[in-house]
N, C-alpha and C positions, 0 to 999 in steps of 0.2 A: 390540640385535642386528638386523641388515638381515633382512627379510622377501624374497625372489624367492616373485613372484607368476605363476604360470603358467594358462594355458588351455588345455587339447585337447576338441578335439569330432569325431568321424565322422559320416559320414552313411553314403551306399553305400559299395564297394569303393573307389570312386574320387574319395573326397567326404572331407576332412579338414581341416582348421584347427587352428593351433597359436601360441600368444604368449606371450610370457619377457619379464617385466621384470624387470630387476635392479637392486634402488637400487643409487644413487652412493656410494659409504661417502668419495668424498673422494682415496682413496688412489691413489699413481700406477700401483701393480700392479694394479687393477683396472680402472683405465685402457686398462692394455696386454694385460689377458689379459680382462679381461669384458665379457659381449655385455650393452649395457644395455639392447638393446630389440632383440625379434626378432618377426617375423612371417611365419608360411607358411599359405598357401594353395593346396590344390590342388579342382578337380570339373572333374573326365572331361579335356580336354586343357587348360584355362586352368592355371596353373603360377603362383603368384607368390611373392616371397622379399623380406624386409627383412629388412637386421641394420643398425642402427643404432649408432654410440659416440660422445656428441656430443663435437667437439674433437678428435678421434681420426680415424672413418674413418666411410662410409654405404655400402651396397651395394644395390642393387637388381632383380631381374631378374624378369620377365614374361615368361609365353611365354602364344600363344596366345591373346590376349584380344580378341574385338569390339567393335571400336569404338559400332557401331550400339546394342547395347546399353545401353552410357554414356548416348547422347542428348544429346551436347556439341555444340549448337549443329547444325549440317551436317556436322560430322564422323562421316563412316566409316571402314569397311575393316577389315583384323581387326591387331594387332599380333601378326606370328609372332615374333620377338624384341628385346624390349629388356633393355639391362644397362649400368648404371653403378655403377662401382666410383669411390669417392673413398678418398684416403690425405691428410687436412691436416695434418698431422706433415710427410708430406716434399714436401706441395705437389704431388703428383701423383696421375693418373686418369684414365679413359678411360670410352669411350659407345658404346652401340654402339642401334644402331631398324632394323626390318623391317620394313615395313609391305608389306598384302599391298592389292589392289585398294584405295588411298584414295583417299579422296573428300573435297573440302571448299568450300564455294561454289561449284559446279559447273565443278570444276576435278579431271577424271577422270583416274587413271593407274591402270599395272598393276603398277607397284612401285617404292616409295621405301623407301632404304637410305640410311643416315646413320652415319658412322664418325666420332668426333670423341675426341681427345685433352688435356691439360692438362698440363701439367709446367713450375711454375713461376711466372713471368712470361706465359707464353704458351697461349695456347688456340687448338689445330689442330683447324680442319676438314679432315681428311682427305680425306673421300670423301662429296658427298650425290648420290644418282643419283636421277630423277626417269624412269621409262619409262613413256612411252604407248602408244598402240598402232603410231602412226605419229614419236614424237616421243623424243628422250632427252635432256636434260639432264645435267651435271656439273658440279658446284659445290665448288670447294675455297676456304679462305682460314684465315686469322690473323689472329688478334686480341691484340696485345701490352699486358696491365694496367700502370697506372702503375707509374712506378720510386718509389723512396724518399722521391724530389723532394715525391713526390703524398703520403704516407703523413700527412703531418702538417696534413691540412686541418682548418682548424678545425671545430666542429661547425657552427658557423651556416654554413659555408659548406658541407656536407655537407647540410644539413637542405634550404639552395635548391637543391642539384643532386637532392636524391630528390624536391623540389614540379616542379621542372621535367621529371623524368620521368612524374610523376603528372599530368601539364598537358599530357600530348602533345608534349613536348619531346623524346621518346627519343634520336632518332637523333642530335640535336646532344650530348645529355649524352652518348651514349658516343662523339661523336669527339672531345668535349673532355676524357675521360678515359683514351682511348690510342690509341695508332697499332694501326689496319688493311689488311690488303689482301686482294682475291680474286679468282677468275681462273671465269670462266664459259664451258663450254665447249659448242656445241650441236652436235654430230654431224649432226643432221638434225631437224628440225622441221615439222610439220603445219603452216599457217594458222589452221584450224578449231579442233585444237587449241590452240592456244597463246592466242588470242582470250580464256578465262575464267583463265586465267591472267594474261594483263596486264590486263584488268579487276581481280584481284584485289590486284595486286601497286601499281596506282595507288591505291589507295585510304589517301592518308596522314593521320593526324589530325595533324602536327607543323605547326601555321601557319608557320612558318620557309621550309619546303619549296614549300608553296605563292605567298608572296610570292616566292621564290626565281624558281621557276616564269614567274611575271609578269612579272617584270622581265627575266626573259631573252626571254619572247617580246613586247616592245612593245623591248627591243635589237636582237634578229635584224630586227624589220619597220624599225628605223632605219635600219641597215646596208641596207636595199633603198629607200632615200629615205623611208617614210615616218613623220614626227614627231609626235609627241603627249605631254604630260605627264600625260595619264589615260586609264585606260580609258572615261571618257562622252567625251572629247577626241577618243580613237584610234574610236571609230566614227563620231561626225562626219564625219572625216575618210576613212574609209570609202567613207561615205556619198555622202560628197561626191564620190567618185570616177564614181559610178555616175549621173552626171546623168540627166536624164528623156528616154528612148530608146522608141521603140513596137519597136525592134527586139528588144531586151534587157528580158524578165519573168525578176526571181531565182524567183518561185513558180512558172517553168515546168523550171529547172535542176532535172534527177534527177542528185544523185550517191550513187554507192551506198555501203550503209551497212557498218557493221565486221563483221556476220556474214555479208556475201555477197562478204569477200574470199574466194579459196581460195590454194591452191599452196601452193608446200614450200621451206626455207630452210635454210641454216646459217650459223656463225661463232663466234666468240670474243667473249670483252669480259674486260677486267683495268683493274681499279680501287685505289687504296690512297688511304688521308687518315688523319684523325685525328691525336692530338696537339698539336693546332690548328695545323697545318698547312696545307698545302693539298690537296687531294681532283682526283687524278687518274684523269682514265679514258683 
């Protein structure tokens, strides 16, 4: 006979906890009608909710929770709502994040909102708004999972594409695994602000990106006459530009540095690649 094992505890008025395990007995009406793992949490406005059915469906929703409190690295701000509901029966779900004043590598806004969807083959980024004080952000795209084609990889050949995402490889294993695209939209943008943002947003561990990186810029300085087949090569050469001048001291050149840019910007960017393809922007 299946044992459901449950918990409640009070505390104040506003202080409760509660959790429902149901064993699996097996069967597929239990499947389809019972919660086999639930969890609630409430104290004073934090709000949290699991219902869990493995194979089946997971729910999740938070309200109200401080980041600060967690102590996850440099992350702040409070999460005024997140909810994800999944259904893997029929392949679909959706997502929704509030976040209120975040903060993360000093990289300050006044509210990020993220709406994203699934249904299927396909996973929609809706809507991510990123508001600063002076700056707003808009980020939508998709992200299309392999077809049938992909379904029957072998294991060893699954096992190197999970070592190469675990290597820092991320960004190549998911565009060898499907076709994406996104469209990035800035309304208006600070300088000041945006400065710990693309500090953040360079920061890649995939060596791929970085060789990448190089070889386009010892290309772009070809394309202006000058050649070199290495980086010790390309500053010689450099170097060698700068002949010995009493006119010309580099240690007397001030150029100023990326926190004493200022001023205000806008524009667009739309990218798609993947599916080993080619990566347009």
């Amino acid at each position: 006979m299946d044992c459901i094992s449950e918990l409640d505890a009070i505390g104040r008025p506003d202080e409760s906890l509660a959790v429902e395990v149901v064993p699996h007995s097996g069967s597929e009406e239990n499947l389809q009608n019972g919660k086999l793992f639930s969890f609630s949490l409430q104290k004073g406005k934090l709000k949290a909710n699991i219902c869990l059915r493995p194979l089946h469906s997971a729910i999740l929703e938070i309200r109200h929770l401080p980041l600060d409190e967690l102590e996850l690295a440099s992350l702040r701000g409070t999460i005024q709502r997140a909810e994800i509901q999944l259904n893997f029966l029929k392949r679909r779900g959706h997502g929704i994040l509030s976040v209120r004043r975040p903060k993360f590598s000093g990289v300050l806004g006044e509210v990020l909102d993220v709406v994203a969807r699934w249904s299927g083959d396909v996973i929609t980024l809706e809507k991510t708004v990123l508001e600063q004080i002076s700056s707003r952000y808009v980020l939508q795209g998709e992200y299309v999972l392999p077809g049938s084609r992909d379904s029957n990889l072998s294991e060893k050949g699954r096992g190197g594409l999970f070592k190469r995402a675990m290597t820092g490889h991320l960004g190549s294993v998911i565009s060898s695994m499907g076709r994406w695209r996104m469209r990035l939209d800035v309304p208006r943008a600070d300088v000041a602000e945006m400065l710990p943002l693309a500090r953040l947003l360079s920061r890649s561990t995939d060596p791929a990106v970085r060789f990448r990186s190089k070889d386009f810029f010892i290309q772009s300085l070809q394309s202006v006459g000058v050649y070199s087949e290495s980086l010790q090569d390309l500053l010689e050469v450099i170097h060698g530009h700068y002949t010995a001048s009493d006119d010309v001291v580099l240690e007397d050149l001030s150029l100023p540095g990326l926190a004493e840019l200022k001023g205000h910007w806008h524009g667009s960017l739309d990218a798609s690649g993947g599916g080993n393809g080619d990566t347009k922007v």
